[in-house]
ROBA-682365 format. One record per residue: residue in three letters; x, y, z of N, C-alpha, C in turn. Coordinates in pm, whole numbers, padded with zeros to 5 digits, always signed. Example, Ala and Ser with C-alpha at 12.3 -4.5 7.8 and 13.67 -1.06 7.14 Angstrom:
! ROBA-682365
ALA+01319-00569+00780+01230-00450+00780+01320-00330+00780SER+01285-00225+00708+01367-00106+00714+01290+00003+00787
***
This chain:
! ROBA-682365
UNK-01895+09233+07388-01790+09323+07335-01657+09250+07340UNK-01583+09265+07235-01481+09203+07193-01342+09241+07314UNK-01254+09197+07376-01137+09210+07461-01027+09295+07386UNK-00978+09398+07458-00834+09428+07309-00744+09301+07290UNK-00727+09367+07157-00654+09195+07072-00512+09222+07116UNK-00454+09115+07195-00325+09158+07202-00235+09142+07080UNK-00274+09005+07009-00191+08996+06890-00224+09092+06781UNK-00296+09206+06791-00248+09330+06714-00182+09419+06785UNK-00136+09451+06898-00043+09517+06951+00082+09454+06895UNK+00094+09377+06960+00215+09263+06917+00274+09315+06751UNK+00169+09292+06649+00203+09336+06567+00214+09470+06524UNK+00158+09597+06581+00265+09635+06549+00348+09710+06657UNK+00360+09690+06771+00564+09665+06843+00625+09613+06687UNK+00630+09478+06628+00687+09466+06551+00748+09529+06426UNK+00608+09633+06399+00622+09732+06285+00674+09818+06311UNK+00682+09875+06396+00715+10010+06448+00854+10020+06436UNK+00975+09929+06466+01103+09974+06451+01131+09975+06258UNK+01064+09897+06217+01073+09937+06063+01040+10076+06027UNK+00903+10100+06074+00874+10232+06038+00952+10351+06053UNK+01030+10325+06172+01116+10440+06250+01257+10443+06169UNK+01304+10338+06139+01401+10328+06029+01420+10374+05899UNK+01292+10255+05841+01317+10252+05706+01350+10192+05623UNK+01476+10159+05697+01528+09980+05579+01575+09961+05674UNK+01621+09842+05611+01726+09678+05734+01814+09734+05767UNK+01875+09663+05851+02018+09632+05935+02077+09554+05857UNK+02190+09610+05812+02295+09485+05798+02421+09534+05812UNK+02535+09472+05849+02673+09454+05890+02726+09596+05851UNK+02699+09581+05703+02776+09681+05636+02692+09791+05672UNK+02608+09818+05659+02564+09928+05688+02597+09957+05808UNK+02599+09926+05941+02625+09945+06030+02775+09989+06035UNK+02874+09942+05975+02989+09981+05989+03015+10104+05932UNK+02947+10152+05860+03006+10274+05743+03016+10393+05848UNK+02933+10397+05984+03037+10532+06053+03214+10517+06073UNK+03209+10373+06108+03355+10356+06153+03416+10319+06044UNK+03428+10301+05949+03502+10272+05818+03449+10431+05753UNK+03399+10523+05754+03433+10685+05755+03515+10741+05815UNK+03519+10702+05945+03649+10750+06081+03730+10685+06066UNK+03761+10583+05981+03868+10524+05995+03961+10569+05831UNK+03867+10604+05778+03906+10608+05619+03961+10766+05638UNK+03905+10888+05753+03957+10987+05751+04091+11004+05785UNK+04108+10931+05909+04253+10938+06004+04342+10880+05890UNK+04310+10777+05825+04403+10725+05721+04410+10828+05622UNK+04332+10881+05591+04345+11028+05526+04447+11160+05541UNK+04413+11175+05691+04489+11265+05741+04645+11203+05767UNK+04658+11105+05770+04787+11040+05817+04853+11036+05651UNK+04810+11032+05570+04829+11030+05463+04900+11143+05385UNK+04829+11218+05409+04823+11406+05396+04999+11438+05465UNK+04967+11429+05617+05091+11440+05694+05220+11402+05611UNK+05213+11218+05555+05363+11205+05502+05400+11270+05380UNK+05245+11297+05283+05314+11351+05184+05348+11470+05211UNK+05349+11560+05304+05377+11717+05329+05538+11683+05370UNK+05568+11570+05413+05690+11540+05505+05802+11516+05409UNK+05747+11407+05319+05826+11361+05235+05804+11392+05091UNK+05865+11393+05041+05874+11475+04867+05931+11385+04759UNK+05908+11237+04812+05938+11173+04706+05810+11096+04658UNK+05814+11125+04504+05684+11140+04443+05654+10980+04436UNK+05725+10873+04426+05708+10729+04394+05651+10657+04543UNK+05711+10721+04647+05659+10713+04798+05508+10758+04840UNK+05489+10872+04746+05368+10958+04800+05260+10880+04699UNK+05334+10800+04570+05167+10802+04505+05171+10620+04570UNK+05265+10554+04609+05208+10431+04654+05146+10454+04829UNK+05153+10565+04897+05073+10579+05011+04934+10628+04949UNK+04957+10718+04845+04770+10774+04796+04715+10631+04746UNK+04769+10572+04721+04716+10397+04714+04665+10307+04768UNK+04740+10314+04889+04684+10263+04990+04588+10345+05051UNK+04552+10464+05077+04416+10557+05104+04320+10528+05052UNK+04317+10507+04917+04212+10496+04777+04087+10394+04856UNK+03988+10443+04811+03872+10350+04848+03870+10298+04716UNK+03820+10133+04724+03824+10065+04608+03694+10089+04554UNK+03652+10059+04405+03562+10013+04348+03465+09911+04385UNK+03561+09807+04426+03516+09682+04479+03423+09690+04600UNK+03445+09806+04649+03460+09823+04832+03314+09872+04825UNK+03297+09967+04742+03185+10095+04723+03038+09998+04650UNK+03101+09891+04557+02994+09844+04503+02940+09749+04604UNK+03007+09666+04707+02986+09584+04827+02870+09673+04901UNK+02903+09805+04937+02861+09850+05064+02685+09866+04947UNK+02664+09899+04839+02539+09957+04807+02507+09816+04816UNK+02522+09681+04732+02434+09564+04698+02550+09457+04815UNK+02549+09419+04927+02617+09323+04977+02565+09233+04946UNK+02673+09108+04912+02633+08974+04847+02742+08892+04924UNK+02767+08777+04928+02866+08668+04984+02947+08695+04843UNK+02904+08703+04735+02982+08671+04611+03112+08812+04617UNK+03045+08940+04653+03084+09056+04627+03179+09094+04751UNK+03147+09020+04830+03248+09045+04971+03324+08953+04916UNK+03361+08861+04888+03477+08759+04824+03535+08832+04712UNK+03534+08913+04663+03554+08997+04524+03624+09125+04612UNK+03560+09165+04703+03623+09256+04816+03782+09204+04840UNK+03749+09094+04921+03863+09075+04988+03949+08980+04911UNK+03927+08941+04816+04075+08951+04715+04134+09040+04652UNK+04026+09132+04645+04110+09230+04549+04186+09361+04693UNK+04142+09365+04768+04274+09396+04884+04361+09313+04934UNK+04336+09188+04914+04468+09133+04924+04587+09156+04838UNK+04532+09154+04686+04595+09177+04587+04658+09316+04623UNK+04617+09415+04642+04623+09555+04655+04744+09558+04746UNK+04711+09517+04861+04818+09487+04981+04946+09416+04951UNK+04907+09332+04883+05038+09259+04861+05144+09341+04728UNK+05049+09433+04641+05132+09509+04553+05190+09656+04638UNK+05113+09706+04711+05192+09787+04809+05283+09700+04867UNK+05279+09645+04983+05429+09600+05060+05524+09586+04961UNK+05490+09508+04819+05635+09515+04743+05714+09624+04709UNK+05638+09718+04662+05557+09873+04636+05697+09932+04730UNK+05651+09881+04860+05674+09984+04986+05850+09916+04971UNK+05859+09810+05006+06000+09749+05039+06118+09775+04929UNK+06022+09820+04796+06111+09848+04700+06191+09954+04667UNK+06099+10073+04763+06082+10228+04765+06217+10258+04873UNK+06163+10145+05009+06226+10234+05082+06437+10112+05108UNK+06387+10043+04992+06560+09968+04966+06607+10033+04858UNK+06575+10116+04793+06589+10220+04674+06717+10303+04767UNK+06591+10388+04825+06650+10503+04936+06750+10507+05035UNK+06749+10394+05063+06881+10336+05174+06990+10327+05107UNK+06987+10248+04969+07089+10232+04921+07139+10341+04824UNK+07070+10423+04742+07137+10522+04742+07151+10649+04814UNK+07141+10679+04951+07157+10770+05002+07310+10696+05085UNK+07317+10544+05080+07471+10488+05160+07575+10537+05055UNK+07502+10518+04923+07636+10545+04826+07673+10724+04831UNK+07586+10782+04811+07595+10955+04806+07584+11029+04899UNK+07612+10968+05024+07644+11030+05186+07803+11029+05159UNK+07855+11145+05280+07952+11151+05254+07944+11209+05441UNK+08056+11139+05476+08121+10987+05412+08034+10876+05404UNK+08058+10763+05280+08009+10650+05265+07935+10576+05399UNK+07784+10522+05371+07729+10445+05467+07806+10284+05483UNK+07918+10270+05531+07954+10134+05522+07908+10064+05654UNK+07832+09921+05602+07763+09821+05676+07851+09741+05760UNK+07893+09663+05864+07960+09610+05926+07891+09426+05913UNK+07949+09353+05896+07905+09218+05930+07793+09206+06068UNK+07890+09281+06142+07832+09282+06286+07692+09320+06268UNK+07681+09453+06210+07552+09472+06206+07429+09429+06114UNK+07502+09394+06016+07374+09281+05945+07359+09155+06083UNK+07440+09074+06076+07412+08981+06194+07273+09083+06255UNK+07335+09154+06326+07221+09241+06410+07073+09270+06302UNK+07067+09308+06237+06964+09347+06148+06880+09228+06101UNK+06969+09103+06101+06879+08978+06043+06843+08927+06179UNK+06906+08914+06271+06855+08883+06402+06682+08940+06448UNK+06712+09097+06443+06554+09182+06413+06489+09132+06365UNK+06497+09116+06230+06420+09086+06113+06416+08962+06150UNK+06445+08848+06193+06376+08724+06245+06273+08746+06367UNK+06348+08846+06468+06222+08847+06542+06116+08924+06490UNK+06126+08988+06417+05998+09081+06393+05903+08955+06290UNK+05958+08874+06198+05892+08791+06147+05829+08745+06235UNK+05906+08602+06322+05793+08564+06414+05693+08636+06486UNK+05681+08774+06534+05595+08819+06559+05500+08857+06488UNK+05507+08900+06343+05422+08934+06225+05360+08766+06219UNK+05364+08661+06189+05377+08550+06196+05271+08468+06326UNK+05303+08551+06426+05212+08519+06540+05091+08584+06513UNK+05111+08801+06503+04999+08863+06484+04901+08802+06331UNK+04994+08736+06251+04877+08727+06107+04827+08540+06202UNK+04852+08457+06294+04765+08365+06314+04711+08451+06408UNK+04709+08492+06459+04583+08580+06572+04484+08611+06521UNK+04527+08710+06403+04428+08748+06308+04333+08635+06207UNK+04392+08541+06202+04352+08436+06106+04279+08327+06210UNK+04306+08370+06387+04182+08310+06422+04060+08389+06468UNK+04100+08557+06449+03975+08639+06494+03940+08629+06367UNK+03938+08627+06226+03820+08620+06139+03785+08499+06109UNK+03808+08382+06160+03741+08255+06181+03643+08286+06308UNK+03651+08352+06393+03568+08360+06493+03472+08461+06427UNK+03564+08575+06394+03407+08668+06339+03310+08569+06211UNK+03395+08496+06120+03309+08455+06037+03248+08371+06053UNK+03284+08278+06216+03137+08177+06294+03025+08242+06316UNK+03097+08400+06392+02951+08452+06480+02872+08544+06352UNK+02966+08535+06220+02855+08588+06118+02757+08540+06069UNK+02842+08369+06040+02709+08247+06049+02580+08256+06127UNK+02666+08214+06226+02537+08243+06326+02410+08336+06336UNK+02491+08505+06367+02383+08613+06339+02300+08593+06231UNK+02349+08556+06074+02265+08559+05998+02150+08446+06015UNK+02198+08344+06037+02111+08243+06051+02007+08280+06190UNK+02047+08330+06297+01941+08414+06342+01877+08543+06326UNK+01914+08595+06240+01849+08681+06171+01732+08582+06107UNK+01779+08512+06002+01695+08487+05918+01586+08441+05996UNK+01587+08332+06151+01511+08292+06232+01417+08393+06272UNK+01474+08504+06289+01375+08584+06340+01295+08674+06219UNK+01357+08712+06137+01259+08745+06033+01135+08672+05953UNK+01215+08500+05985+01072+08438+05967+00972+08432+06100UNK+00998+08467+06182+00903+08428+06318+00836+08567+06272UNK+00918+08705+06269+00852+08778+06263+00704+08778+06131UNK+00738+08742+06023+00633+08699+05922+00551+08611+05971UNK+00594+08537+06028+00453+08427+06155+00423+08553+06219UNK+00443+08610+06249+00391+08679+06376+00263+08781+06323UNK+00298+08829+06172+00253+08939+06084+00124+08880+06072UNK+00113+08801+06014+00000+08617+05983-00072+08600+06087UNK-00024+08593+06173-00103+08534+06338-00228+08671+06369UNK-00229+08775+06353-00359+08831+06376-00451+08796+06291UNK-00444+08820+06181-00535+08803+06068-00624+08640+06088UNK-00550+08544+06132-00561+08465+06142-00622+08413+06270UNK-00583+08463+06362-00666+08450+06530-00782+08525+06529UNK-00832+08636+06432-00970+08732+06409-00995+08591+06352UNK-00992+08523+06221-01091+08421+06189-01103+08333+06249UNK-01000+08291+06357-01066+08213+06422-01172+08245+06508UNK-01147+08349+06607-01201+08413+06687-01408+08406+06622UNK-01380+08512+06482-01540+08478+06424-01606+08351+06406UNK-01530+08277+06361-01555+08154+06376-01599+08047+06465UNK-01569+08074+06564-01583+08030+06712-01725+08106+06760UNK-01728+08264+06700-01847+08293+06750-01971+08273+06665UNK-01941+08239+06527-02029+08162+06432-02072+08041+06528UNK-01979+07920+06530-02017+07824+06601-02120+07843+06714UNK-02067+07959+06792-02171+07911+06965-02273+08031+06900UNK-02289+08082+06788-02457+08085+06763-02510+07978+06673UNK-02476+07946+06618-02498+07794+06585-02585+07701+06665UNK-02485+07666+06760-02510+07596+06899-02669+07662+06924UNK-02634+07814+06981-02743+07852+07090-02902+07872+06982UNK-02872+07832+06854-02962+07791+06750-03034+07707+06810UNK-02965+07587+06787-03008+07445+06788-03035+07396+06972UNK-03029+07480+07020-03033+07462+07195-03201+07519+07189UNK-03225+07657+07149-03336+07715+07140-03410+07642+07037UNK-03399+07553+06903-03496+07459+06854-03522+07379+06908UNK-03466+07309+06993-03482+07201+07114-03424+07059+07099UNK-03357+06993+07163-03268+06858+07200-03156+06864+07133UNK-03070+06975+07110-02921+06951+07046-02832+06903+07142UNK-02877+06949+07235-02765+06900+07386-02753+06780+07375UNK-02953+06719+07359-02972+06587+07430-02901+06464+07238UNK-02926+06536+07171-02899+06435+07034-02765+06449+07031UNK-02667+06541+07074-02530+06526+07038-02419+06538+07193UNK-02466+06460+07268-02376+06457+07426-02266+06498+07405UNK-02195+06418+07303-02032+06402+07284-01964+06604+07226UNK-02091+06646+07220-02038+06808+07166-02035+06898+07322UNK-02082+06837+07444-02054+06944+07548-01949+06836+07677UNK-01852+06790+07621-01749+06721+07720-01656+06779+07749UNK-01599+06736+07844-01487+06851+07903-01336+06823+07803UNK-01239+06869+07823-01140+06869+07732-01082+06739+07780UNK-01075+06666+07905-01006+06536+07924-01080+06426+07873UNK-01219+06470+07844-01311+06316+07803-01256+06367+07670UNK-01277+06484+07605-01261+06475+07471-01152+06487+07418UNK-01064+06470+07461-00935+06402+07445-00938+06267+07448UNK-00986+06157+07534-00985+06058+07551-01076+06007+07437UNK-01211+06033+07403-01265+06031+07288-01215+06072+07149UNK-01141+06156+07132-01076+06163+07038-00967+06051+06960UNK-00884+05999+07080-00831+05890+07085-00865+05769+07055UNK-01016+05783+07115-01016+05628+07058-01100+05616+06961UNK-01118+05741+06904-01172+05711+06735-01073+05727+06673UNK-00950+05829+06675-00787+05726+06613-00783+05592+06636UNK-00785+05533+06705-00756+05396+06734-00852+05327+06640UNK-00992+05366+06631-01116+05287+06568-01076+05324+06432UNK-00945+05464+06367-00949+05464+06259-00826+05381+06201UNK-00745+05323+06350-00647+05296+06261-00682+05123+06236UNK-00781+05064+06352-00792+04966+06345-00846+04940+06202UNK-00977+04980+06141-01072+05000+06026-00927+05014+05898UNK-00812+05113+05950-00731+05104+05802-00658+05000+05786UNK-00605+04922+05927-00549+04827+05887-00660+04711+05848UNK-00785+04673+05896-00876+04562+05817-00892+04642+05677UNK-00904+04732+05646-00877+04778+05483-00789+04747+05410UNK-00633+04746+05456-00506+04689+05437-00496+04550+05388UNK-00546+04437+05499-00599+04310+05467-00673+04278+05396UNK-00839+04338+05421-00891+04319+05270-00822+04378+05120UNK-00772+04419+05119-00713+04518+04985-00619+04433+04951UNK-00528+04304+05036-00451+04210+05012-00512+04110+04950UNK-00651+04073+05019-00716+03968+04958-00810+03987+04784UNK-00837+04109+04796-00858+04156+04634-00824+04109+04534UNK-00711+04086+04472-00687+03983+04401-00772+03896+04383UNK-00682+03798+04467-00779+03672+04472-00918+03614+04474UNK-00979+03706+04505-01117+03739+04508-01206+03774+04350UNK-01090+03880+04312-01136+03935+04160-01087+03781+04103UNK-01034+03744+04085-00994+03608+03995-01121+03474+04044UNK-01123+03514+04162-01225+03402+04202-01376+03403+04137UNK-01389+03561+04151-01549+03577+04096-01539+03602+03909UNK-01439+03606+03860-01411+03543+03686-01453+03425+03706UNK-01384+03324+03760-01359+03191+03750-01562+03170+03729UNK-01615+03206+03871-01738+03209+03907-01817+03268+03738UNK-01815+03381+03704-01877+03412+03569-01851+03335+03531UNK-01751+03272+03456-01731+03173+03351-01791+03062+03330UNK-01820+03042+03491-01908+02886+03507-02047+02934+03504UNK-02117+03074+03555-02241+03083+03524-02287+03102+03357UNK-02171+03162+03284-02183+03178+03134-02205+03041+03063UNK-02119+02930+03106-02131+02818+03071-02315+02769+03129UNK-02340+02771+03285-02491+02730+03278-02597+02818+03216UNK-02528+02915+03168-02632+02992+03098-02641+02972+02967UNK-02577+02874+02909-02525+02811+02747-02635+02736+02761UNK-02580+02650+02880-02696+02546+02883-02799+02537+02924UNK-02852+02693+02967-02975+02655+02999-03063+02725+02909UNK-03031+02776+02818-03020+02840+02666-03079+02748+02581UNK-02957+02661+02569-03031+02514+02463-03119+02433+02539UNK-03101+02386+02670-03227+02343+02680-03353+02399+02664UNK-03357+02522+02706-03517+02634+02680-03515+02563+02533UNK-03445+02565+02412-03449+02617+02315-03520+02472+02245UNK-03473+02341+02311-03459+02200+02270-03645+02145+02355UNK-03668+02229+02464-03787+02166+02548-03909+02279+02409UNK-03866+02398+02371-03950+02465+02309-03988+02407+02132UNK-03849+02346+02080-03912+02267+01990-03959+02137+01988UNK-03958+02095+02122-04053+01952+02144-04177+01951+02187UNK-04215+02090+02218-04355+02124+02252-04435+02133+02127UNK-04314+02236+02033-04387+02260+01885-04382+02132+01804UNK-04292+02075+01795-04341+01911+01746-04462+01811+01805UNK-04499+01820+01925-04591+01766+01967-04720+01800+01928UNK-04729+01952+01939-04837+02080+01890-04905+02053+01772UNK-04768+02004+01639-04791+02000+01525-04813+01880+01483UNK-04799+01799+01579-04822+01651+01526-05000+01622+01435UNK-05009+01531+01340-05153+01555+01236-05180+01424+01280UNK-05324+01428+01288-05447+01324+01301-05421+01326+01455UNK-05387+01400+01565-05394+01334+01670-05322+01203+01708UNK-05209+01205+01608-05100+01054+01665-05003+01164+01770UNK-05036+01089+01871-04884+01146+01976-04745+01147+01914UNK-04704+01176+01993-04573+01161+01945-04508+00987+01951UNK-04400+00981+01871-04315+00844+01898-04299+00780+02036UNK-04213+00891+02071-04167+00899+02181-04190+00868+02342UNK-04320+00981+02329-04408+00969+02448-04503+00877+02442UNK-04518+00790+02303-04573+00678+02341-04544+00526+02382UNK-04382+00534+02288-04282+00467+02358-04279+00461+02536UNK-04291+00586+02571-04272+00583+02694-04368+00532+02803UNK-04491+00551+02747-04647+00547+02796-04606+00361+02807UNK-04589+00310+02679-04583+00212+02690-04481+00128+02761UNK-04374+00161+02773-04299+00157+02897-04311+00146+03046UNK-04374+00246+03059-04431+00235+03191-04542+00182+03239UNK-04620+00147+03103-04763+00056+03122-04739-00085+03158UNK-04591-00112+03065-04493-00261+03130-04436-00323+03251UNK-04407-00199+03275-04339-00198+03416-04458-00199+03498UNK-04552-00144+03486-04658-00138+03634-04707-00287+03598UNK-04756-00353+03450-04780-00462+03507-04674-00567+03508UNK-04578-00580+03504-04464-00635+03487-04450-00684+03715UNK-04447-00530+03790-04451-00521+03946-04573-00570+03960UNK-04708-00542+03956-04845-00606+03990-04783-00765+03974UNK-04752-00805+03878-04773-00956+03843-04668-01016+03936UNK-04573-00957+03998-04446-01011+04089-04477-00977+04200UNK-04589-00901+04231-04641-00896+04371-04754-00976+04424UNK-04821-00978+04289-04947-01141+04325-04853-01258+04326UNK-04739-01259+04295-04640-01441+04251-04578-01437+04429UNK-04572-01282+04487-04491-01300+04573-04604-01341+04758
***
């Protein structure tokens, strides 16, 4: 009987927070409670000045700044890198046409409420001095707070790197992980294919004794394993060498044909030259030998007594 599989538990722990969900996690989604609570209070703070104040050029550049963008709404349904960059220019843009917006509104108002107060708002040297003095320090501090800010979204946009890139790490482990049962059952059958296999060939008789090297412990067969790498790498490199000498070899055994084609020319015409001297001999009339072979007969009839007669002189 089979053990419970842990790597189907495993899988699904894994499933289970999907199921309970529904869809992914991501940034944006996660934020939309607090960018709701935050979009209300800006709401309500909104509400407040226009009840306060009654100037209509004031009230519609604050309903402006309230406005949820287009940009903003299409981000939160499809987030993209492309569409968050499309985000945050077009509130920059936005921002930067309010503050002008705003500084224009409220130097409007100052200056004509100095002229149509009564008595006249008159400015003193002294107190501009004083007012630009402010207004320098308040720069440098705006100045400090926008690098603060310009190094917390370098930090958030490291640790966004990051998260995503471990995200993505873990969504692929998790897809290994999805894979890994399906895959440890075939092994698992497989393994038990094998040892009936085995207990086959144990019960036909001498599998033990014809194949030793199949019941070794894991350190011999490791060590055996090894050194048939070694026997394979030795065998590829003499393959290597011979495969160098190839060439030369193929050119060598041409050379070799060429010279057997040539003794095969000649041993061609001779067949061909011994076969019409047989048939000339064959055909010779009245029983005269040939020229030749009698030339020769007689030749050698010279010579034997030519030696007899120099061996009786000697």
């Amino acid at each position: 009987m089979r053990r419970a599989n842990p790597p189907a538990k495993a899988l699904r722990a894994l499933e289970e927070p999907q199921s309970t969900s529904g869809h992914e996690y991501t940034i944006l989604k996660i934020s939309e409670p607090i960018y709701s609570a935050v979009s209300s209070s800006h709401e309500k703070d909104n509400n407040n000045r226009n009840n306060n104040d009654k100037n209509k050029n004031n009230g519609t550049a604050e309903n402006t700044a309230s406005r949820t963008s287009d940009v903003s709404t299409a981000s939160l349904d499809a987030p993209t890198p492309a569409s968050l960059e499309a985000d945050l220019a077009h509130y920059k843009e936005l921002f930067a046409k309010l503050r002008f917006s705003y500084v224009e509104q409220v130097t409007k108002e100052k200056f004509i409420r100095a002229i149509i107060g009564d008595p006249p708002l008159i400015v003193s040297p002294q107190e501009n001095a004083e007012l630009e003095a402010s207004n320098a320090a308040a720069k440098a501090a705006l100045k400090a707070l926008k690098a603060e800010v310009a190094a917390m979204v370098a930090d958030l946009e490291s640790r966004g790197r990051d998260l995503a890139r471990r995200y993505e790490e873990v969504r692929a482990g998790a897809a290994l992980a999805a894979e890994l049962p399906g895959k440890i059952a075939a092994l698992e059958d497989k393994v038990e294919a094998l040892r009936a296999a085995q207990q086959l060939q144990l019960r036909l008789g001498g599998a033990e004794d014809a194949r030793p090297e199949m019941n070794l412990p894991l350190g011999k067969t490791l060590a055996l394993v090894e050194e048939r790498r070694r026997e394979l790498a030795r065998v590829e490199r003499q393959l290597e060498v011979l495969g160098g000498q190839v060439p030369r070899k193929r050119k060598e055994v041409e050379r070799l044909r060429a010279e057997v084609a040539a003794l095969e020319n000649r041993k061609a015409n001779s067949a061909a030259a011994a076969r019409e001297a047989k048939r000339r001999r064959e055909n010779a009339q009245g029983g005269v030998e040939d020229e030749l072979e009698a030339r020769g007969r007689w030749y050698r009839a010279s010579g034997m007594a030519l030696r007899q007669v120099l061996d009786l002189q000697g």
